[in-house]
C-alpha positions in Angstrom: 14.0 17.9 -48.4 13.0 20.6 -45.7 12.6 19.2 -42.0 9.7 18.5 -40.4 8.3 20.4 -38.0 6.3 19.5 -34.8 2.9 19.5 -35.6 3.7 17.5 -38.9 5.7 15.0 -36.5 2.5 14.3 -34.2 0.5 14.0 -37.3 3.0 10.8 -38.3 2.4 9.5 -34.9 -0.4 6.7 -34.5 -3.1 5.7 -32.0 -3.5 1.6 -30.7 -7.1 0.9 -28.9 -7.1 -2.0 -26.9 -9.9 -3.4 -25.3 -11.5 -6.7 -24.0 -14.9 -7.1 -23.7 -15.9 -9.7 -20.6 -19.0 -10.7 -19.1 -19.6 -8.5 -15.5 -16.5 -8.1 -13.5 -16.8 -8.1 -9.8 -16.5 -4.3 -8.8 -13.8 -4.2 -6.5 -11.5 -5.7 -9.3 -11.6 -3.6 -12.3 -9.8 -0.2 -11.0 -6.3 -2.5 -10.1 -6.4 -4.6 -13.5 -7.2 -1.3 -15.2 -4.0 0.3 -13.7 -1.8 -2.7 -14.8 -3.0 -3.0 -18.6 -2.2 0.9 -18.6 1.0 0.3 -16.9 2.2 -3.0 -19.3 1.1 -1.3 -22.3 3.0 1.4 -21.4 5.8 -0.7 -20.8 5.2 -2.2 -23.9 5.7 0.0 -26.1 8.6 2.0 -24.4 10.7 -1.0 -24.1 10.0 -2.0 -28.1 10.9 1.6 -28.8 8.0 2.7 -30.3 7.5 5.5 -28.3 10.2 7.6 -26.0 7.4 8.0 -23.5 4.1 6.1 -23.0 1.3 8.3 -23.5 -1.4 5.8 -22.1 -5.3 6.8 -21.4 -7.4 3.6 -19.8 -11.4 3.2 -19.4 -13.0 1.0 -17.9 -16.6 -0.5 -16.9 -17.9 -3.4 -15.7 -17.9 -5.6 -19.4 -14.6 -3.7 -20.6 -11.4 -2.8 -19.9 -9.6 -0.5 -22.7 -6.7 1.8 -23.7 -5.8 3.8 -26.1 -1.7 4.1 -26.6 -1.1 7.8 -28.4 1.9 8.7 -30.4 3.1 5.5 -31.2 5.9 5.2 -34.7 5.1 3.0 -37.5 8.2 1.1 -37.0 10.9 0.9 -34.8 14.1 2.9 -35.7 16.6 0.6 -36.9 19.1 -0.3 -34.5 22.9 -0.2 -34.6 24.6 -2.8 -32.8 28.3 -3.9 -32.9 28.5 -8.1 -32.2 31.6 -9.4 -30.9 32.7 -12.9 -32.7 36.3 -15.2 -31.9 39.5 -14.1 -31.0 41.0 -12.8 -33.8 44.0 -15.3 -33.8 41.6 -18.0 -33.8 39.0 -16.3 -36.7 42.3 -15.6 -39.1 45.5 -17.8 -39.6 48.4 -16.3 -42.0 45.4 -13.5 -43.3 42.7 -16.0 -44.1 39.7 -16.2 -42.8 38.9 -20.0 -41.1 35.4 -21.6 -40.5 35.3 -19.5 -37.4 35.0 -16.4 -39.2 33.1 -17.5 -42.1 30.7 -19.1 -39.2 30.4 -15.3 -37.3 30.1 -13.7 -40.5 27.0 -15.7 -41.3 25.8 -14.9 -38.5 25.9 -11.7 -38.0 24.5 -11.5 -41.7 27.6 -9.4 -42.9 30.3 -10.7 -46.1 33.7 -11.5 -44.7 35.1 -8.2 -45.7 33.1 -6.3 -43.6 34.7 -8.0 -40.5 36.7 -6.3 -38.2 39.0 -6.2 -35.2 38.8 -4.9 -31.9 40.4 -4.6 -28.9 39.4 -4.8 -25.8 40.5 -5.7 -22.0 40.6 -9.8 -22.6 42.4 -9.3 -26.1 41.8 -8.6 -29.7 38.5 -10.1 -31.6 36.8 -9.9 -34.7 33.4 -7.8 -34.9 30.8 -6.9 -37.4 28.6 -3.7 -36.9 25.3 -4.9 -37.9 22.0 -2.7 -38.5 18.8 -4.5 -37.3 15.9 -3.3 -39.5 13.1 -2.4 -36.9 9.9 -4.2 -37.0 6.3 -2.6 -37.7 4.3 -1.3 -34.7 1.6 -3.7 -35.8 3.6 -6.6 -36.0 5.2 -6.2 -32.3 1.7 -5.5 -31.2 0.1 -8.3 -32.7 2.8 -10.5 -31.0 3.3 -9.0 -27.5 -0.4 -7.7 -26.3 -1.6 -11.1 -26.1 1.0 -12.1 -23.4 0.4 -8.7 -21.8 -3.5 -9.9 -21.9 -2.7 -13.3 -19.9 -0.7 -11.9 -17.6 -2.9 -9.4 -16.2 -3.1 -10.0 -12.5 -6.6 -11.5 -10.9 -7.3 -11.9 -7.5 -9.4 -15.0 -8.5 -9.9 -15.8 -12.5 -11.4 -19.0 -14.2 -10.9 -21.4 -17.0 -14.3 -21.3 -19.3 -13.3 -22.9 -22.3 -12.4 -26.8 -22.2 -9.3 -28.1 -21.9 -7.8 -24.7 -22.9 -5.1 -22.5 -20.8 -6.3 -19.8 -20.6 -7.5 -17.8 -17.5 -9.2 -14.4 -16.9 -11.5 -13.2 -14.4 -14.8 -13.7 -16.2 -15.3 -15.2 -20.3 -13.4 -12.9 -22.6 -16.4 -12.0 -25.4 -14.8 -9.7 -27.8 -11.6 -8.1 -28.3 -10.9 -4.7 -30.8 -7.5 -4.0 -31.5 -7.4 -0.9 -33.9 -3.7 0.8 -34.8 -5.3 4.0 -35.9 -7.8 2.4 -38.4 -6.2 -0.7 -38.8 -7.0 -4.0 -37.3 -4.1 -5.6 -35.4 -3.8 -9.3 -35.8 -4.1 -10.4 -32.4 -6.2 -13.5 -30.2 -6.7 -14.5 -26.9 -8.8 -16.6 -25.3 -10.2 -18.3 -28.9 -10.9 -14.7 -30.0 -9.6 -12.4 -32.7 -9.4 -8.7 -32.6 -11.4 -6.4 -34.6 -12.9 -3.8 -34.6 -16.2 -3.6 -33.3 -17.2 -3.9 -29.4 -20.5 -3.7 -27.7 -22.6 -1.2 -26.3 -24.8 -1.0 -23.3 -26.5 -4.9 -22.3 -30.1 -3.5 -22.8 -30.1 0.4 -24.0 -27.8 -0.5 -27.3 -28.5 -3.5 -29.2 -26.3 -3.1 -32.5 -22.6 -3.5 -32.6 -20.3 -0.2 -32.3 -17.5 -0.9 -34.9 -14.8 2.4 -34.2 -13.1 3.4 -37.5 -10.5 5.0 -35.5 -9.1 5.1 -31.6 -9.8 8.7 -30.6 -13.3 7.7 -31.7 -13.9 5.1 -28.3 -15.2 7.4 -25.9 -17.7 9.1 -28.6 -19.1 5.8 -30.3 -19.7 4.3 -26.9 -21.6 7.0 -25.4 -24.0 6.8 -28.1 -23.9 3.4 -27.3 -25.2 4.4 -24.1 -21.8 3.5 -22.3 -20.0 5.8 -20.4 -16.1 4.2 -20.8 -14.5 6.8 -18.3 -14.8 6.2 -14.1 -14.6 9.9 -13.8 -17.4 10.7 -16.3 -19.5 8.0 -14.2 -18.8 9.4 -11.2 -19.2 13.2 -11.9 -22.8 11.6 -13.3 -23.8 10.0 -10.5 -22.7 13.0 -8.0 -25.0 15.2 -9.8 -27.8 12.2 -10.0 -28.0 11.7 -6.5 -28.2 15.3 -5.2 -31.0 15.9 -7.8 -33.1 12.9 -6.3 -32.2 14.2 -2.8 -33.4 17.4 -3.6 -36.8 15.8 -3.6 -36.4 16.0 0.5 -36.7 19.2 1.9 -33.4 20.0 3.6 -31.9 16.0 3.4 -28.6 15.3 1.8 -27.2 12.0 1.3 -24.3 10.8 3.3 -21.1 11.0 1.3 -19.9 7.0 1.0 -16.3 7.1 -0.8 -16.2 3.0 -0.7 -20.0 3.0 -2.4 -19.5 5.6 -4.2 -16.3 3.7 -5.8 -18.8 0.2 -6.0 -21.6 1.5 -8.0 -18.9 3.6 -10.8 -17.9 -0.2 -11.0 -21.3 -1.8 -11.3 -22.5 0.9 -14.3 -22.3 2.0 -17.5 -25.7 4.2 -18.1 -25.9 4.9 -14.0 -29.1 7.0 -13.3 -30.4 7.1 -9.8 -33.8 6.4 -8.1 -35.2 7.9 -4.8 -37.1 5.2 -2.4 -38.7 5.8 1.2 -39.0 3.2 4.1 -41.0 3.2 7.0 -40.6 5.0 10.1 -41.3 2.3 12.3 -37.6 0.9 11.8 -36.0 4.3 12.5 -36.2 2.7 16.1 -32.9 0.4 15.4 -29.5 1.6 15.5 -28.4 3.8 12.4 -25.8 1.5 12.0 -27.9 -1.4 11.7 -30.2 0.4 8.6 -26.9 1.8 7.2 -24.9 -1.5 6.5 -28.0 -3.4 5.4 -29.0 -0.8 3.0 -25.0 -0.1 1.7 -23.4 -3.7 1.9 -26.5 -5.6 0.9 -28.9 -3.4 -1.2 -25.8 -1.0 -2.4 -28.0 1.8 -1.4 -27.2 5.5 -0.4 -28.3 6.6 2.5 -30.3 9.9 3.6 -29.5 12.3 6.4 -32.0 15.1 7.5 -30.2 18.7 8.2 -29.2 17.4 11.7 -27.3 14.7 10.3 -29.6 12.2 11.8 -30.9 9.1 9.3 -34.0 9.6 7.1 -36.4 7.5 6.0 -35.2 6.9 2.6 -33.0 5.8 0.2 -30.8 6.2 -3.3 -30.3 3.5 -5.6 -27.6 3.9 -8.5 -29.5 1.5 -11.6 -27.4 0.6 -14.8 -29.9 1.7 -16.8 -32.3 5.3 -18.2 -35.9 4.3 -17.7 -39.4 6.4 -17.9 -41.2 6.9 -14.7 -43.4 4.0 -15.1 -40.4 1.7 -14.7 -39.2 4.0 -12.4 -41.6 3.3 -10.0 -41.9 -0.2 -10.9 -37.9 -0.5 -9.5 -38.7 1.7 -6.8 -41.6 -0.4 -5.4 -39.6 -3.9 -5.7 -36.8 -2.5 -3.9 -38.6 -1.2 -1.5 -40.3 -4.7 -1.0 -36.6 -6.1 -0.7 -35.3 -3.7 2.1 -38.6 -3.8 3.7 -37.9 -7.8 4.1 -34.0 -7.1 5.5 -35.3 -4.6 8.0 -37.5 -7.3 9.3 -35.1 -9.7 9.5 -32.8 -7.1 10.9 -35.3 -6.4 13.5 -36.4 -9.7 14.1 -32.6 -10.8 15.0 -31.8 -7.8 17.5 -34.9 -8.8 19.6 -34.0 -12.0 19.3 -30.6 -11.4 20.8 -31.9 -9.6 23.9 -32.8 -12.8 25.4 -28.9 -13.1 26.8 -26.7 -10.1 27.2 -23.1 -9.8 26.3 -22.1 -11.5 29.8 -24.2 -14.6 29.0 -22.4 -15.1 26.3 -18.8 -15.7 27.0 -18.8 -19.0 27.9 -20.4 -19.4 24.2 -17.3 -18.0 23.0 -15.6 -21.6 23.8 -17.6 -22.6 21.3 -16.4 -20.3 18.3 -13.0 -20.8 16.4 -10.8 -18.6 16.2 -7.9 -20.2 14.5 -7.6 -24.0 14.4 -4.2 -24.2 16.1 -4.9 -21.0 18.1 -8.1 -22.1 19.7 -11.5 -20.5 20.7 -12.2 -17.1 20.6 -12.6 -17.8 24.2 -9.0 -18.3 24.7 -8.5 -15.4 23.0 -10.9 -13.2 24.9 -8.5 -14.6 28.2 -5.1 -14.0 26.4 -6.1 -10.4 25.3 -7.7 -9.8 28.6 -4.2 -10.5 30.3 -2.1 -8.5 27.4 -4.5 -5.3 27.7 -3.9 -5.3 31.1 -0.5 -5.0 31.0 -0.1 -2.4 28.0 -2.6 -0.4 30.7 -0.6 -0.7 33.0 2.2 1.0 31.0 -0.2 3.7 29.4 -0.9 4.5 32.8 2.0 5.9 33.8 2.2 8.3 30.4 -2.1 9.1 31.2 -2.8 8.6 34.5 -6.4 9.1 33.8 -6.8 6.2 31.7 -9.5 3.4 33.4 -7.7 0.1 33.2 -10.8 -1.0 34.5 -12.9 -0.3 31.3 -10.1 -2.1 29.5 -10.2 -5.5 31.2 -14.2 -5.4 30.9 -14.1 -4.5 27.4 -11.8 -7.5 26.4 -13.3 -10.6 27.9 -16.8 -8.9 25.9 -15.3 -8.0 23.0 -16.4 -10.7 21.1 -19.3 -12.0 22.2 -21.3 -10.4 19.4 -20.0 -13.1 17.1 -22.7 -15.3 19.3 -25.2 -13.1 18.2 -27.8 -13.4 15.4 -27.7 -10.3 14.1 -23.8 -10.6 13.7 -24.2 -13.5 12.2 -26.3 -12.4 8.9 -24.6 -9.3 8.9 -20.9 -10.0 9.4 -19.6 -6.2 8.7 -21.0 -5.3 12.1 -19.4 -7.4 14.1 -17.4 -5.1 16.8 -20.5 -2.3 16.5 -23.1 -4.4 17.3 -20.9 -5.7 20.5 -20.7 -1.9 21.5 -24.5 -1.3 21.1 -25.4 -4.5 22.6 -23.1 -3.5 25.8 -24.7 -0.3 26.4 -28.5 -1.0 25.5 -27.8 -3.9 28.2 -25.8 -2.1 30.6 -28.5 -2.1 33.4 -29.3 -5.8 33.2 -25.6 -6.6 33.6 -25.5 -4.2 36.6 -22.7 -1.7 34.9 -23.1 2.1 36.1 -24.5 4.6 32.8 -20.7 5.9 32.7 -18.6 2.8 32.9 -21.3 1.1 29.9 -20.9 3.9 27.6 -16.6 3.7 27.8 -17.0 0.3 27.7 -19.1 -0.1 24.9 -17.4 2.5 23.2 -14.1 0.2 23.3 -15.7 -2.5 21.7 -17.5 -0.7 19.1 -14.2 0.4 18.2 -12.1 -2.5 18.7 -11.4 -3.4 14.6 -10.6 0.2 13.9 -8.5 1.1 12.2 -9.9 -1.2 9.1 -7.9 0.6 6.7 -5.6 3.7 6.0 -8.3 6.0 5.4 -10.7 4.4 8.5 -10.3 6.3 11.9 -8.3 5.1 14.8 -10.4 4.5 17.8 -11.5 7.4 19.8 -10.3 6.5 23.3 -7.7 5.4 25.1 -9.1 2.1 26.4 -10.5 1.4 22.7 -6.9 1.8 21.5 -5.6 -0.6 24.1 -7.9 -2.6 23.2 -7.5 -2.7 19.6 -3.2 -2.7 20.1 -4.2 -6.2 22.4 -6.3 -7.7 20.1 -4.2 -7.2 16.9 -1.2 -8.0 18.9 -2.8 -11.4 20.2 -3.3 -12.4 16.5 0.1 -11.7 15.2 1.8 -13.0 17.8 -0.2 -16.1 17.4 0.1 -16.6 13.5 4.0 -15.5 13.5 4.7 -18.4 15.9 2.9 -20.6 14.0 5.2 -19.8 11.0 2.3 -17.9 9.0 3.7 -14.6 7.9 2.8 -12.7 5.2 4.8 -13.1 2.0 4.3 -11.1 -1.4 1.0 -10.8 -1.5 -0.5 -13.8 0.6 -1.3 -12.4 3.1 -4.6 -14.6 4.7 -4.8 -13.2 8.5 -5.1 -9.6 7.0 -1.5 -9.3 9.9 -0.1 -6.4 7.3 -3.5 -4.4 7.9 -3.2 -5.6 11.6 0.1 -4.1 12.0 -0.7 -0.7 10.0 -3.2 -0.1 12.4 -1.1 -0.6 15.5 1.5 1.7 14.0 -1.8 4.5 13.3 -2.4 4.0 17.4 0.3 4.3 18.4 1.2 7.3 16.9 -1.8 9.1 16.6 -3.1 8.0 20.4 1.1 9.7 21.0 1.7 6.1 22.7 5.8 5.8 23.7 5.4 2.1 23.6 7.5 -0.6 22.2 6.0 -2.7 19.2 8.6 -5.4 19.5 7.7 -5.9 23.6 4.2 -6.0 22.6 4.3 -8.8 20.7 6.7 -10.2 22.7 4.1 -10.2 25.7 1.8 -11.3 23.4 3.3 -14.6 22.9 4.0 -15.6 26.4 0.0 -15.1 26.7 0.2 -18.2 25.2 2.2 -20.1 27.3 1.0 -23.5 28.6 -2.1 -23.4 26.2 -2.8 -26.2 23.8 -1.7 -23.7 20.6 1.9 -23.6 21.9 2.1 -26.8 20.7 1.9 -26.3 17.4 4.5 -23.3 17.5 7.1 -23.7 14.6 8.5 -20.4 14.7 9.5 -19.3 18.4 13.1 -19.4 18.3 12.9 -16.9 15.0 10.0 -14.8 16.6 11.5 -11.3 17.4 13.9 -11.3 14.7 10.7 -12.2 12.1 8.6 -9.5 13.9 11.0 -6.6 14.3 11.5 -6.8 10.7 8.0 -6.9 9.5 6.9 -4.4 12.0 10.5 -2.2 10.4 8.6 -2.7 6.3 5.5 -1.6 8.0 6.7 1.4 9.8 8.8 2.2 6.7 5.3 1.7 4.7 3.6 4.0 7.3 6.7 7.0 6.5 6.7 6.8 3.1 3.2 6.4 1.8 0.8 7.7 4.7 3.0 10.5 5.8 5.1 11.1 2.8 8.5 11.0 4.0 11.4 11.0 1.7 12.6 7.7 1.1 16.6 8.8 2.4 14.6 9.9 5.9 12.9 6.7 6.1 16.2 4.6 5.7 18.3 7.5 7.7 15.3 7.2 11.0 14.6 3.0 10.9 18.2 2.6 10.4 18.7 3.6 14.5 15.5 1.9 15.7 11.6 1.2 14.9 10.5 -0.7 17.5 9.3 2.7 19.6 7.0 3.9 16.4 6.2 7.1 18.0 10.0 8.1 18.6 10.7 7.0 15.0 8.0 9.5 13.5 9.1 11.9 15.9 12.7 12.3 14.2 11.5 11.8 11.0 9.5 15.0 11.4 12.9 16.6 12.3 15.0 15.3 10.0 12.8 16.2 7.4 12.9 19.9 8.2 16.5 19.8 8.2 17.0 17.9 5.7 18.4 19.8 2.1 20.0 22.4 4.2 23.1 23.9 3.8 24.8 22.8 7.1 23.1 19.5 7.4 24.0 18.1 3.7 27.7 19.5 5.0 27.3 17.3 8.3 25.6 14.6 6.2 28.7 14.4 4.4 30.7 13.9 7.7 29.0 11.7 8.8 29.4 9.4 5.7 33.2 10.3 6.2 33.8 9.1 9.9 31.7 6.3 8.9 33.9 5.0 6.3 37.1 5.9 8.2 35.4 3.7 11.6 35.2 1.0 8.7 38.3 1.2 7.4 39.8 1.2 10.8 38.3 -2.3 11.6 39.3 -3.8 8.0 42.6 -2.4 8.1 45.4 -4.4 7.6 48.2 -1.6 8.7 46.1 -1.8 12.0 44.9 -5.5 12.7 44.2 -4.6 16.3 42.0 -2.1 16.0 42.7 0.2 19.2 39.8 2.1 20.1 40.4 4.3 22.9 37.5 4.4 25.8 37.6 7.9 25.3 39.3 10.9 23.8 42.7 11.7 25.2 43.5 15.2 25.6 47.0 14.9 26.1 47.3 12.8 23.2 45.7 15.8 21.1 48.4 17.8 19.1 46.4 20.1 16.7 44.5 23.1 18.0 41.4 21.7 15.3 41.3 18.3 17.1 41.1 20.0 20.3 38.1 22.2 19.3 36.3 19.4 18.0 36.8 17.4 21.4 35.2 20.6 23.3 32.1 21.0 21.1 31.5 17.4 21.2 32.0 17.2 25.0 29.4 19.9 25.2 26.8 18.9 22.8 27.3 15.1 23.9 25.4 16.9 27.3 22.9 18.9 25.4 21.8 17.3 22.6 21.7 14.0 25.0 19.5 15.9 27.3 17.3 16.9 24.3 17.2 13.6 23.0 16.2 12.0 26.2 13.3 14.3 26.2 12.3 13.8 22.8 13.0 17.1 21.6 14.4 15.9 18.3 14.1 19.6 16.2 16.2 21.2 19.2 18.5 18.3 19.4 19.6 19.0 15.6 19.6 22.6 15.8 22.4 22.2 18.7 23.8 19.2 16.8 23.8 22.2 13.3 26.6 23.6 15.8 28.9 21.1 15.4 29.8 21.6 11.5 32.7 24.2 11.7 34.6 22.4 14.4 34.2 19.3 12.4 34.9 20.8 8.9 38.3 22.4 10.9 38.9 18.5 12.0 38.7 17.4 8.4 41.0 20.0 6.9 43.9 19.8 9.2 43.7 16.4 11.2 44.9 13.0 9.8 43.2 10.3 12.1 44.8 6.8 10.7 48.4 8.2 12.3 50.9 5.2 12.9 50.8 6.0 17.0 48.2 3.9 18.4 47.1 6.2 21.2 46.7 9.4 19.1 45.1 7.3 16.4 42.9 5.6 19.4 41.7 9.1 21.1 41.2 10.2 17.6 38.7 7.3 16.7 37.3 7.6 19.7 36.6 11.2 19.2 34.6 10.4 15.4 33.1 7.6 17.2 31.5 9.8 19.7 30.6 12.5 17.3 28.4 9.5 15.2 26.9 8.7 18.2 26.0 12.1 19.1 23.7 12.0 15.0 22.7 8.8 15.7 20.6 9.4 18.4 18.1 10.8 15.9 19.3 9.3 12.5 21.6 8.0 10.7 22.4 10.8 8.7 24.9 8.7 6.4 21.8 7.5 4.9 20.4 11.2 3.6 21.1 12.5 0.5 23.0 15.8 0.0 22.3 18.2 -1.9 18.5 17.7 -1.9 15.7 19.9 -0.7 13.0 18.1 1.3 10.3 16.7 -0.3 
């Protein structure tokens, strides 16, 4: 029988289609639940061993979430496996087999005479090598995918069916299960698989039955369902600059977050154009923008100068004619015309008392139950940004503390307002516009307004890893303060993040101090931040319900350590070896500890720093050794090296190019000037190569075996100014 090749190898290989049809699913949850049935599938099927490598395509809209597994075996292989039964003493006496052996055998499904001995480290045993037939791929999957189904991670799921178990995000309708053109037995939820699925709500009122998986994508688009994100978004880019078109020289303005919603909210997008009325061009852009994106999910239009434009996109989730067109058109125009009002309506409204009226309303507004009023908080941030400004001074002497302490008692007096209050997402901007359009009534100068408004617009940024820090140097003060204020606060109450509880949003809080810091180039220490922070809250009514003081700094060096590392490895792409080598010798000062990430990272994979790397994981171990060793209880450490004690020309080199570089590279170091530091410290690897291949250090005479120690000791010192390069991984390029 000749071999067979590739091609008729892929053509043995099989196809499984998952997919489980829902009611709507909220937007925002269906890309991460996507991503895990992809991943567990995957997982799936690689750990049953039907496939060496998952080859795992997912779709997704808002009714269905789906995969389609490729080159998947019939069967598992069979399986060789060798069991180990009794001692053999105790499964034979005078060459007969007892109950023992007659018990293994049994089990192992073998005839006694198949039994054999073996030996190992505990003795001699009987064994049986046993084959285990492997199961059908449409067995394993009608078994295991329903678990996989259940345990799909939800931010908030539901129980729909009385007095059953299960949960899912929203009512499981249908499920299709298809192993090529095969229907797997499989149920969840009261529903078994087959192997028709639905198309589009209106558009497609007949079932789509698939007769195979590589048909989904196909029978669903005549379905008028578009399964793939990226097919709905490449659709929707192209809709929305043909409607915008309809404006001479208007584009819309590019929305990654909406853009991202409306994918989510579709399945047959097309887009409609609308217009609204001049008249309300006279309120802040903002103000249109969120009402029109976070409440009408509607694109907004800029003219060629960037400025807003009387209109509007909407993405529908359906194809009409132009009669319906304009039929849609006109009510939602209707709808936004009603939210302008409002809008309107609130921002006059809220003139009536300016930001300064309103802080004595803040005593009014919770922050946090144990914490108190926003209020207090307004004082304690007050006090803690004036301090951090007084530091930031010193680095940027034209920083206006001033600006600083006005901007935080203000801050958040917007949450008083009306407008802030129906439209929570503005909270912060509204503040900053409010500050400045009132700026003459509250008797601030034109210049001191604009910096000061400016720091409270900006005072929540950044909101996220893409979002922008804020743009000066008092709105980063006051944003470090303010985050600062509310970690301090919930870490002393005991409330810190764990898994992925996380309530106070402190892990986002923390992520955007770290972005400040390092992108404002702020030397400041996170760990005496929040330290200050905490005695802002000495003598108030919250300290009382403190739980966690005496843990504090210990509890917030290390999460502020996880989110540095975070910062390193997934915003700036650091090898993970850096990371450990950099927060292993401090993270409190986050600018210093990107700063020597950036040079170890260029040094890192060379030829004389995986050598030194090496050392460094030597005179580690022999420090170590030194402390544990019994030969040596007293572990004599001279205060320095000896030179008279020095015997070998190599030891005596070493001592000289340490005693020099300890100058220079400290100097260096002091001045942040990591990448010359390590090419002075590069320097180092002959003499200490030389000490390695002719000096023995753990000698019996305690002073030369002192002065030697003492020598290694100063040499780790020396590297661990930057790093600790024990940590990196030789014989790597960087990454």
């Amino acid at each position: 029988m000749r071999p067979q090749n590739k091609k008729e190898v892929l053509e043995l290989m099989s196809d499984f289609l998952l997919e489980i049809g829902t009611d709507e699913i909220p937007a925002r949850m269906i890309a991460s639940a996507t991503e895990e049935l992809q991943r567990r599938l995957g997982e799936l099927v690689t750990r049953e061993r039907l496939a060496e490598k998952a080859d795992v395509e997912a779709y997704s809209t808002p009714r269905r979430i789906a995969v389609i597994v490729h080159g998947l075996t019939a069967a598992q292989p069979d399986a060789a496996e060798q069991m180990l039964g009794p001692g053999a003493a105790h499964a034979f006496k005078d060459g007969q087999p007892t109950k023992a052996a007659e018990s293994f055998a049994k089990k192992a499904g073998v005839a006694l005479s198949e039994l054999i001995t073996v030996t190992n480290l505990k003795g001699m045993y009987v064994a049986a090598n046993v084959v285990h037939k492997g199961r059908p791929a449409k067995e394993i999957l009608g078994e295991l995918v329903p678990k996989e189904i259940s345990a799909l991670y939800w931010a908030k799921n539901m129980y729909w069916r009385l007095g059953k178990p299960e949960r899912f995000v929203r009512p499981v309708r249908w499920l299709v299960a298809l192993l090529d053109g095969e229907v797997v037995p499989l149920e969840f939820a009261g529903i078994t698989a087959g192997k028709t699925s639905r198309g589009h709500r209106i558009l497609a009122t007949e079932p789509v039955e698939f007769t195979k998986p590589t048909d989904y994508a196909e029978k669903l688009r005549a379905a008028h369902v578009l399964p793939s994100y990226a097919e709905r978004e490449h659709k929707i880019r192209k809709a929305l600059d043909a409607a915008t078109r309809a404006v001479a020289g208007a584009r819309w303005r590019e929305d990654k977050g909406l853009l991202d919603t409306v994918v989510q909210l579709t399945e047959a997008p097309s887009v409609i154009l609308g217009n609204f009325d001049e008249e309300f061009l006279a309120l802040p852009e903002e103000v249109l923008v969120t009402v029109m994106r976070d409440h009408q999910k509607y694109f907004a239009v800029e003219d060629a100068s960037g400025k807003l434009a009387p209109h509007w996109l909407a993405v529908l989730n359906t194809v009409t004619d132009a009669e319906g067109e304009a039929i849609i058109r006109h009510g939602n125009e209707r709808v936004l015309r009603a939210r302008f009002k409002d809008a309107r309506f609130f921002w006059e409204t809220d003139q009536q008392h300016t930001l300064k009226d309103r802080v004595a309303m803040l005593k009014n507004v919770t922050f946090q139950k144990e914490l108190g009023s926003y209020y207090d908080k307004a004082t304690r941030t007050q006090h803690l940004g004036s301090q951090i400004s007084a530091i930031v001074t010193e680095y940027y002497p034209q920083h206006r503390q001033g600006v600083v302490y006005k901007a935080a008692l203000m801050a958040k007096c917007d949450l008083t307002t009306e407008l802030v209050k129906e439209f929570t997402e503005l909270q912060g901007i509204i503040g900053g516009l409010y500050l400045v359009h009132q700026a003459e009534r509250m008797d601030i100068p034109e210049g001191s307004a604009a910096a000061i408004g400016e720091a409270i617009y900006d005072q929540y940024k950044p909101a996220s890893m893409e979002d922008d820090v804020p743009r000066s140097l008092e709105g980063a003060v006051l944003a470090l303060a303010d985050k600062a204020d509310t970690i301090a606060g919930m870490f002393a109450l005991g409330m810190i993040p764990s898994g992925s509880k996380d309530p106070f949003a402190l892990r986002r809080a923390a992520n955007g101090m770290v972005r400040i810091l390092v992108e404002h180039k702020l030397p400041l220490n996170v760990v005496h931040i929040l330290e200050e922070a905490l005695r802002q809250y000495a003598g108030s009514a919250a300290e009382k319900h403190f739980t966690a003081v005496a843990e504090f700094k210990q509890n917030v060096t290390a999460f502020f350590r996880e989110r540095l590392e975070f910062y390193l490895r997934d915003a700036r792409g650091f090898a993970y070896d850096v990371t450990n080598a950099v927060l292993a010798e401090g993270a409190e000062n986050v600018l210093d500890a990107v700063a020597r990430a950036e040079a170890v990272a260029k040094v890192r994979g060379s030829e004389d720093f995986n050598a030194i790397s090496a050392s460094v994981k030597r005179i580690k171990n022999i420090l170590r050794q030194a402390h544990e060793s019994e030969k040596f209880p007293a572990f004599a450490l001279a205060a320095d090296f000896v030179p008279q004690a020095a015997n070998d020309d190599a030891e005596r080199a070493l001592a000289a190019k340490t005693a020099a570089l300890a100058v220079q590279a400290g100097a260096l170091c002091s001045n942040k000037q990591y990448d010359e530091a390590l090419a002075a410290l590069a320097t180092i690897r002959r003499p200490l190569d030389g000490f390695f291949d002719k000096v023995m250090v753990m000698v019996d005479d305690d002073t030369v075996r002192g002065s030697r120690l003492a020598l290694l000791q100063k040499v780790n010192a020396m590297f661990q100014a930057v790093a600790d390069f024990s940590e990196v991984v030789t014989g790597t390029k960087a990454s």
